[in-house]
Every structure is written in structure tokens, then in C-alpha cells.
Biopython code that builds the backbone (N, CA, C, O; Angstrom):
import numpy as np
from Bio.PDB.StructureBuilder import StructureBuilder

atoms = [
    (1, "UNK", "N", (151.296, 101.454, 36.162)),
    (1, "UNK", "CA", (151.883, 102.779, 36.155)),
    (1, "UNK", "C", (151.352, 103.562, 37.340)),
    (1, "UNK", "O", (150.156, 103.618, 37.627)),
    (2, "UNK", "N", (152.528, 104.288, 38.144)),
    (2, "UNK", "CA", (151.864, 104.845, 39.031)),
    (2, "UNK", "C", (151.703, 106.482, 38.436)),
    (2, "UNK", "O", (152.453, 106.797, 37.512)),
    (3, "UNK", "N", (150.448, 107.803, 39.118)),
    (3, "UNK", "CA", (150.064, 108.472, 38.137)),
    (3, "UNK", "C", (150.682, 109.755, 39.525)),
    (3, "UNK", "O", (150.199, 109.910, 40.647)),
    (4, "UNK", "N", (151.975, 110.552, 38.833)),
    (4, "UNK", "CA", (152.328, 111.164, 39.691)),
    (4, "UNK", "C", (151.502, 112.276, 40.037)),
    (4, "UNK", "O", (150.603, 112.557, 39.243)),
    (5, "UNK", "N", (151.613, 112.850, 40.903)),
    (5, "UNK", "CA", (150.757, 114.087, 41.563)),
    (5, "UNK", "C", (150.566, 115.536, 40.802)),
    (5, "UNK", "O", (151.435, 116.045, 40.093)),
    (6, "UNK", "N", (149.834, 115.860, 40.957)),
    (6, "UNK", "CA", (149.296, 117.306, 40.084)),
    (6, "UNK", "C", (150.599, 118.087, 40.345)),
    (6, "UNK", "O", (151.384, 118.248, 39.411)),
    (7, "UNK", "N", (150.858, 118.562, 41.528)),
    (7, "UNK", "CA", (152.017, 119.420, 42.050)),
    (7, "UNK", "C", (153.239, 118.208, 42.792)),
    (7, "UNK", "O", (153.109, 117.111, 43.334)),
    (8, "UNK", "N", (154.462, 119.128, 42.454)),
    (8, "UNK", "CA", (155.441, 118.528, 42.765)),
    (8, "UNK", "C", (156.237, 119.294, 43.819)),
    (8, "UNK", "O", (156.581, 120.413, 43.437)),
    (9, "UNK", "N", (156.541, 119.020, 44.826)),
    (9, "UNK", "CA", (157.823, 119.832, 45.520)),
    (9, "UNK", "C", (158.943, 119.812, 45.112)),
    (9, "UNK", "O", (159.049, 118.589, 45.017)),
    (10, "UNK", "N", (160.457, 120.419, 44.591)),
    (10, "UNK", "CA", (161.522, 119.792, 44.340)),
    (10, "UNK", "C", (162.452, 120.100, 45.146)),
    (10, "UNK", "O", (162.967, 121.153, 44.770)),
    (11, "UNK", "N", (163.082, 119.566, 46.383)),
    (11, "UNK", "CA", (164.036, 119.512, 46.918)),
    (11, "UNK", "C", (165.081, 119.235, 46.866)),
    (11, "UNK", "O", (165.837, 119.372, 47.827)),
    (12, "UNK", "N", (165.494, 118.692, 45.564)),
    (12, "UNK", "CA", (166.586, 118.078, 45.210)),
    (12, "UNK", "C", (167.201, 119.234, 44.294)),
    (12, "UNK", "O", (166.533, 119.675, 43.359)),
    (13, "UNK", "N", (169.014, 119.922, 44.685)),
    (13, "UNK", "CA", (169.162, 120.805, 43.676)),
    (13, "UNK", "C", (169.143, 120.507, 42.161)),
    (13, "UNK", "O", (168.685, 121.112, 41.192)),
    (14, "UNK", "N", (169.904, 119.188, 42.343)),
    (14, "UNK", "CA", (170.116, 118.530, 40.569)),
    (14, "UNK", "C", (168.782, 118.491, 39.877)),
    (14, "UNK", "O", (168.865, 118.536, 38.649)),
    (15, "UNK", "N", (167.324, 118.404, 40.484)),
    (15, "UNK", "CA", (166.270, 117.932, 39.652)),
    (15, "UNK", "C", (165.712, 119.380, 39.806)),
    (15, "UNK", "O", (165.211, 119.638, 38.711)),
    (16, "UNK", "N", (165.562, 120.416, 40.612)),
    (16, "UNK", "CA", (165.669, 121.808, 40.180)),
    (16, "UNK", "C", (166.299, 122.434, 39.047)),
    (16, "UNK", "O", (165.707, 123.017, 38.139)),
    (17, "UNK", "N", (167.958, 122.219, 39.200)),
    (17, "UNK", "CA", (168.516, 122.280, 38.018)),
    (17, "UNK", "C", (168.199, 121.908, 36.301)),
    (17, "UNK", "O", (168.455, 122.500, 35.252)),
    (18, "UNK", "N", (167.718, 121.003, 36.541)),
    (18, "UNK", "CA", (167.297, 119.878, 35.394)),
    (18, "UNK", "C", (165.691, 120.861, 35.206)),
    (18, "UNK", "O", (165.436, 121.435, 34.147)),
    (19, "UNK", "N", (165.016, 120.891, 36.072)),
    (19, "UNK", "CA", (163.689, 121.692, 35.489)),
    (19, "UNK", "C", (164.040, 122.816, 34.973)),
    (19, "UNK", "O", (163.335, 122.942, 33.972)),
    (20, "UNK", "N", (164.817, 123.833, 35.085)),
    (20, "UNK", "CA", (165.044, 124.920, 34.609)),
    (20, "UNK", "C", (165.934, 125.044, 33.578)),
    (20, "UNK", "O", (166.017, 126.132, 33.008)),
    (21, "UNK", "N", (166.886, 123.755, 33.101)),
    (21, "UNK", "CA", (167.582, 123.885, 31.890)),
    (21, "UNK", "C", (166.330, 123.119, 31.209)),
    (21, "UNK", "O", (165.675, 123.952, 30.584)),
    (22, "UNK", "N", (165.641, 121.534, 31.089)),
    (22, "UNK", "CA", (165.008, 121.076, 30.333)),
    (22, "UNK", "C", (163.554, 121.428, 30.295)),
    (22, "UNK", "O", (162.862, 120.619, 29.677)),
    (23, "UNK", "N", (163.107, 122.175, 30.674)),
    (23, "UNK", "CA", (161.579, 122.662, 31.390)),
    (23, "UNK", "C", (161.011, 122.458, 29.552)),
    (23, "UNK", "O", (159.884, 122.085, 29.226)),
    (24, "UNK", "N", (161.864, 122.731, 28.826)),
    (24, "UNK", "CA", (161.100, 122.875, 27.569)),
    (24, "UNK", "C", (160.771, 121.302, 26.737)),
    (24, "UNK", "O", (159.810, 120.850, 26.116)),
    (25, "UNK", "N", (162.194, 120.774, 27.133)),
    (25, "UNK", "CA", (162.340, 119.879, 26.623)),
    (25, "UNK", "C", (161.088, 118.498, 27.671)),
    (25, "UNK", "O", (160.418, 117.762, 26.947)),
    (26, "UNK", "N", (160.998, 118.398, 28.581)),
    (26, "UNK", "CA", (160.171, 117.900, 29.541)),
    (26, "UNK", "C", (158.582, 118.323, 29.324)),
    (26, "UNK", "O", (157.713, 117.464, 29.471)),
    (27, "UNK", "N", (158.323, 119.365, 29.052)),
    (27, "UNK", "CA", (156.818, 119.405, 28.241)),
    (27, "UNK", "C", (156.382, 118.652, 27.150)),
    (27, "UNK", "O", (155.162, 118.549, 27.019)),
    (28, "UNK", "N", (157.336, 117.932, 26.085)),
    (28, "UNK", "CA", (157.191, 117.289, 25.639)),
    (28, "UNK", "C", (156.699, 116.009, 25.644)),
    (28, "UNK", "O", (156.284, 115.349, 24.691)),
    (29, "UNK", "N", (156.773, 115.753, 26.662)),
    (29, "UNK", "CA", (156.315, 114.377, 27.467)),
    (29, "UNK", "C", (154.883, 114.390, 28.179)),
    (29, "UNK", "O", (154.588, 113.747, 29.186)),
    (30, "UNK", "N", (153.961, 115.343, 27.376)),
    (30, "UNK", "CA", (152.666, 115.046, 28.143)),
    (30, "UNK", "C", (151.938, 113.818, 27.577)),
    (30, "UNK", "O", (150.716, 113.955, 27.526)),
    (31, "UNK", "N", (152.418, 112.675, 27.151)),
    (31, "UNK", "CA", (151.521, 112.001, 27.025)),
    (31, "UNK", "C", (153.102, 109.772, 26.756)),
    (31, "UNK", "O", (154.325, 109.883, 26.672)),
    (32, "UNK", "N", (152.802, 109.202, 26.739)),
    (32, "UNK", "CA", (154.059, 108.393, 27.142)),
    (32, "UNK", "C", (154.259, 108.848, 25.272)),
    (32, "UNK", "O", (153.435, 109.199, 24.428)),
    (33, "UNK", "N", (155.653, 108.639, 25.224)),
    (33, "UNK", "CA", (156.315, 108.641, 24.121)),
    (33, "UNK", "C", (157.707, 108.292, 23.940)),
    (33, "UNK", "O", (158.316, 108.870, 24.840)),
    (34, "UNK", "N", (158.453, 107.680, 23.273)),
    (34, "UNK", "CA", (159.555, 107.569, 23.275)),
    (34, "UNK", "C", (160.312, 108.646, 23.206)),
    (34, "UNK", "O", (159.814, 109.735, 22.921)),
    (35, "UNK", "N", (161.306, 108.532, 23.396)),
    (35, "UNK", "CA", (162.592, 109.786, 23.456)),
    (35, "UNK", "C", (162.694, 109.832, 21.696)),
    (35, "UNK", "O", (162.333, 110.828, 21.070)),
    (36, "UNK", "N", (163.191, 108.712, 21.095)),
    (36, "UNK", "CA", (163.291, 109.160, 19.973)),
    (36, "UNK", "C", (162.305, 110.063, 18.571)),
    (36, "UNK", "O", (162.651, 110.809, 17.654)),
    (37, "UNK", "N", (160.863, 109.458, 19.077)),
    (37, "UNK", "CA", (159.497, 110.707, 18.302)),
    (37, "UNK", "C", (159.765, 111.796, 18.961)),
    (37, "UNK", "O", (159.481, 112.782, 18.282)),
    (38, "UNK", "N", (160.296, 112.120, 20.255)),
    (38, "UNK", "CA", (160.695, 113.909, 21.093)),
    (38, "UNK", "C", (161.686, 114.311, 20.092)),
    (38, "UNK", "O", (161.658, 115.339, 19.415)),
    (39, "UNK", "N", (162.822, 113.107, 20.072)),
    (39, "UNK", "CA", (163.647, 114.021, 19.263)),
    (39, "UNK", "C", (163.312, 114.187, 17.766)),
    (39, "UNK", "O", (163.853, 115.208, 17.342)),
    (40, "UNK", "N", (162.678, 113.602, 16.916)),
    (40, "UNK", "CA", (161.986, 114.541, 15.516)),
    (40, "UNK", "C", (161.606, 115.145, 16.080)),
    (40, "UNK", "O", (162.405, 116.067, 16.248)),
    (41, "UNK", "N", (160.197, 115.376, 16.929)),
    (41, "UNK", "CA", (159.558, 116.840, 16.857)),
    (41, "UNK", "C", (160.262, 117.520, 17.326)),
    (41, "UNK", "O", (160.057, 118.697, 17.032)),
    (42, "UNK", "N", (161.398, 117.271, 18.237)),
    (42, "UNK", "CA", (162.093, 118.576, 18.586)),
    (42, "UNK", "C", (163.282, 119.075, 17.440)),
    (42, "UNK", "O", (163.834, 120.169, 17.325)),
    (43, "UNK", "N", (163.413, 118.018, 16.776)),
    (43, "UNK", "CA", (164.974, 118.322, 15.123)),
    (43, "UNK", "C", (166.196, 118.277, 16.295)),
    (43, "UNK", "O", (167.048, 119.160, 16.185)),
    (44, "UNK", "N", (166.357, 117.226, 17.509)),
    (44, "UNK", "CA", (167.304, 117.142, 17.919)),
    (44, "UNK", "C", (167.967, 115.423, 17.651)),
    (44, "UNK", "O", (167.189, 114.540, 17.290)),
    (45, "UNK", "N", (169.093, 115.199, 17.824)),
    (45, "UNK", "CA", (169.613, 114.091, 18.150)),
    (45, "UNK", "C", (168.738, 112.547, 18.862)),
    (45, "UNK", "O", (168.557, 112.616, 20.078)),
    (46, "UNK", "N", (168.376, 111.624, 18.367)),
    (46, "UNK", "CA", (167.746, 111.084, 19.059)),
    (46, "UNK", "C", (169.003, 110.293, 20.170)),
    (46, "UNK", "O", (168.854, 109.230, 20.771)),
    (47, "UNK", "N", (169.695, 110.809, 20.179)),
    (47, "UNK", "CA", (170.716, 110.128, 21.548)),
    (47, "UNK", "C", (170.746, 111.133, 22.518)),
    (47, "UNK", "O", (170.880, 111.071, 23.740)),
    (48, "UNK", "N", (170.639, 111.807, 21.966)),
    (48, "UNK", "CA", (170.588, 113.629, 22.913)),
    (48, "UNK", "C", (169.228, 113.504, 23.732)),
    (48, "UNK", "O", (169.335, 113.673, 24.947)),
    (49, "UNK", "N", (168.059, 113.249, 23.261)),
    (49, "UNK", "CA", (166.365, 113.212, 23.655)),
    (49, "UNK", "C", (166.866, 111.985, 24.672)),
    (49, "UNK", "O", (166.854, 112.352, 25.847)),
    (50, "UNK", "N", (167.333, 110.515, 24.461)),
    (50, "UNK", "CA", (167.544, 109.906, 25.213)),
    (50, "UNK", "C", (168.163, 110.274, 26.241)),
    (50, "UNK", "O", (167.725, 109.701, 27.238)),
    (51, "UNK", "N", (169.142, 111.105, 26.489)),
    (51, "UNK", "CA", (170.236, 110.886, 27.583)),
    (51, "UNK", "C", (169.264, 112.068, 28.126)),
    (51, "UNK", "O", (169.233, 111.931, 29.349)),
    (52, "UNK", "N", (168.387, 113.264, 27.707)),
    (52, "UNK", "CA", (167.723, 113.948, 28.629)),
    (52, "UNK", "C", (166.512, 113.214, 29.401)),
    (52, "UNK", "O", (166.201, 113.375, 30.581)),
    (53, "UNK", "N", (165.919, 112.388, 28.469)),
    (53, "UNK", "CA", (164.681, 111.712, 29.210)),
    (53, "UNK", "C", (165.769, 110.425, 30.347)),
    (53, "UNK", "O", (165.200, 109.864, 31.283)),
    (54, "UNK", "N", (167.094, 110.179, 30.092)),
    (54, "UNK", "CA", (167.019, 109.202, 31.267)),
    (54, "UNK", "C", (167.383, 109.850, 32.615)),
    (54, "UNK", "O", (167.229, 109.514, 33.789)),
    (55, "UNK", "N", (168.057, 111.166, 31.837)),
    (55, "UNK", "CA", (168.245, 112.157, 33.173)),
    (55, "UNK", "C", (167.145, 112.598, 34.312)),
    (55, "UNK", "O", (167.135, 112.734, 35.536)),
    (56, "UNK", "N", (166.251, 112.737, 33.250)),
    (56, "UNK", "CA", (164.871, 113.285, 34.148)),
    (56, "UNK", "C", (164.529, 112.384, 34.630)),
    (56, "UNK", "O", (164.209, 112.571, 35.804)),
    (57, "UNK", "N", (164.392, 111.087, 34.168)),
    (57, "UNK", "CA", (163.331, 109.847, 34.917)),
    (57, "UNK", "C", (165.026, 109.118, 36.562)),
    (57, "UNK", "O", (165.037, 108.551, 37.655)),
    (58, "UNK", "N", (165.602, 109.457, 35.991)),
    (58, "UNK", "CA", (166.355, 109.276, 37.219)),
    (58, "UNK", "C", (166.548, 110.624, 38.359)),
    (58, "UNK", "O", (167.321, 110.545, 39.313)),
    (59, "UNK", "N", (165.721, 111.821, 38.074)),
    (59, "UNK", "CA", (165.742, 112.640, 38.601)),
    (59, "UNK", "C", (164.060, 112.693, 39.271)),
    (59, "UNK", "O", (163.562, 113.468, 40.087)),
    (60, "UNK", "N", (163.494, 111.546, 38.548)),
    (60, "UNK", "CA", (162.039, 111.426, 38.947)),
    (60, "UNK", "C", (161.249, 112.623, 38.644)),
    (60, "UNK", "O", (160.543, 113.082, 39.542)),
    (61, "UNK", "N", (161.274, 113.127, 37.620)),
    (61, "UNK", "CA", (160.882, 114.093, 36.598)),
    (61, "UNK", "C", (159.973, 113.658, 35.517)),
    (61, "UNK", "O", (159.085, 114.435, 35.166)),
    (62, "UNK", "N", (160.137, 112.092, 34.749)),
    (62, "UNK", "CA", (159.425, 111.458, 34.177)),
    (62, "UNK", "C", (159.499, 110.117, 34.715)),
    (62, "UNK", "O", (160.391, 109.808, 35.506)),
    (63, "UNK", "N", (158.488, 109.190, 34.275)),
    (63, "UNK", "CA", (158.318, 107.537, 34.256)),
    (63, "UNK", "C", (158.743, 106.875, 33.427)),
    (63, "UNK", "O", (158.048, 106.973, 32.416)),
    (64, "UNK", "N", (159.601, 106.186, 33.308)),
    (64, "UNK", "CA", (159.718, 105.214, 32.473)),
    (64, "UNK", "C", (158.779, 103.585, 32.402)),
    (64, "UNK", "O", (158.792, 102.692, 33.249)),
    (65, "UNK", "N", (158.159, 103.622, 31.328)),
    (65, "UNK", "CA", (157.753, 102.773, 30.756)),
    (65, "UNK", "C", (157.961, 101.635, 30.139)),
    (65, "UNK", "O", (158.669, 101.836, 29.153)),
    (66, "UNK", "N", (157.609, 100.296, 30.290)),
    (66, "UNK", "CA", (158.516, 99.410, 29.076)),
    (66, "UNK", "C", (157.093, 99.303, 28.271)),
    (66, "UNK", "O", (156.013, 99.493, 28.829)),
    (67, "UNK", "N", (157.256, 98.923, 26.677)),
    (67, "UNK", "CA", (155.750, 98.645, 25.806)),
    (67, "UNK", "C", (157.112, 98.174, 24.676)),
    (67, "UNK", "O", (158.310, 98.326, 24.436)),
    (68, "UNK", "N", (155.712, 97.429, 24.200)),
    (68, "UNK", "CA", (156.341, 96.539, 23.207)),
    (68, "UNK", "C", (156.993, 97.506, 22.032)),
    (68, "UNK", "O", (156.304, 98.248, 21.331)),
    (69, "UNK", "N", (158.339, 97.388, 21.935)),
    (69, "UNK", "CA", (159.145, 97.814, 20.886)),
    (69, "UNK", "C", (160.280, 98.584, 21.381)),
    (69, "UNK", "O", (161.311, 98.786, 20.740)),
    (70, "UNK", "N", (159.925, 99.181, 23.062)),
    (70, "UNK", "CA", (161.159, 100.022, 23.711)),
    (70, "UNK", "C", (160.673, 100.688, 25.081)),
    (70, "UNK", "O", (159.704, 100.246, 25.699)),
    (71, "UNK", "N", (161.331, 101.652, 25.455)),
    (71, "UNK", "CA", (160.613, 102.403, 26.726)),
    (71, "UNK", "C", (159.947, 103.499, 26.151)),
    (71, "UNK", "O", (160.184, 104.015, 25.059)),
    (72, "UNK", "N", (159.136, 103.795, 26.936)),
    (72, "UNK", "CA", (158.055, 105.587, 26.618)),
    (72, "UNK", "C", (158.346, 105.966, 27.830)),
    (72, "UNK", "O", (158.522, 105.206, 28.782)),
    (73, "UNK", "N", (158.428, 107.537, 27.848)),
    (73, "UNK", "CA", (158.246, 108.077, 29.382)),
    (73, "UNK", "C", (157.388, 108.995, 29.625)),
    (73, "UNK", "O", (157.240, 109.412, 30.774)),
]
sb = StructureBuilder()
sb.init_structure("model")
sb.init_model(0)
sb.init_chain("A")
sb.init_seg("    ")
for serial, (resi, resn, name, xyz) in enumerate(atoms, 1):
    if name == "N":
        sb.init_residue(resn, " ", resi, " ")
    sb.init_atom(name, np.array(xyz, "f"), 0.0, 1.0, " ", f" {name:<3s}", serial, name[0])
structure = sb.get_structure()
């Protein structure tokens, strides 16, 4: 795993965008976890938690992980 940097620059509008609609939802992720334990603690959709965590990790916002049973990010 590589361990991203304390501070981030974001130059990209879409992953700007994405911090300021999911900023809440993306705190959730201080530690690896699947999308689907985000979505109980958050009482959302666990397809909904997915399609935001693959947004972010393709926005390079989070890491994706593989571990035995699924991905964490």
C-alpha cells in the first residue's frame, strides 16, 4: 500500500467537485473499510457507498485495497 501524503493539491475540477459534495461521506474512510460497513454506519444503500467509494478512488481520493473477502478503501 502506498501511504498518500498529509496534504493534497486538487487540480482536477471533477475530484474538487467530488470533495465538496462527498467531503462527509469520504471522512468515513479513515481507516481501510469496505464500502458496505460505510454504508450501515452511514443508514445508506450499500450500492450507493459503493458507487461513491469507486468514484473517489478513481478520482484518487481513496485506495483501493484487495483483502480476503472483498476490497477496503
Amino acid at each position: 500500500m502506498t501511504d498518500l501524503p498529509a496534504h493534497l493539491t486538487v487540480t482536477d475540477p471533477a475530484a474538487a467537485r467530488a470533495l465538496r459534495q462527498d467531503s462527509a461521506f469520504l471522512s468515513l474512510f479513515t481507516a481501510p473499510v469496505s464500502p458496505s460497513d460505510v454504508a450501515q454506519r452511514a443508514g445508506m444503500a450499500a450500492n450507493l457507498a459503493h458507487h461513491h467509494a469507486r468514484k473517489l478512488a478513481d478520482l484518487g481520493l481513496l485506495q483501493e485495497q484487495r483483502r480476503e473477502g472483498g476490497k477496503v478503501f
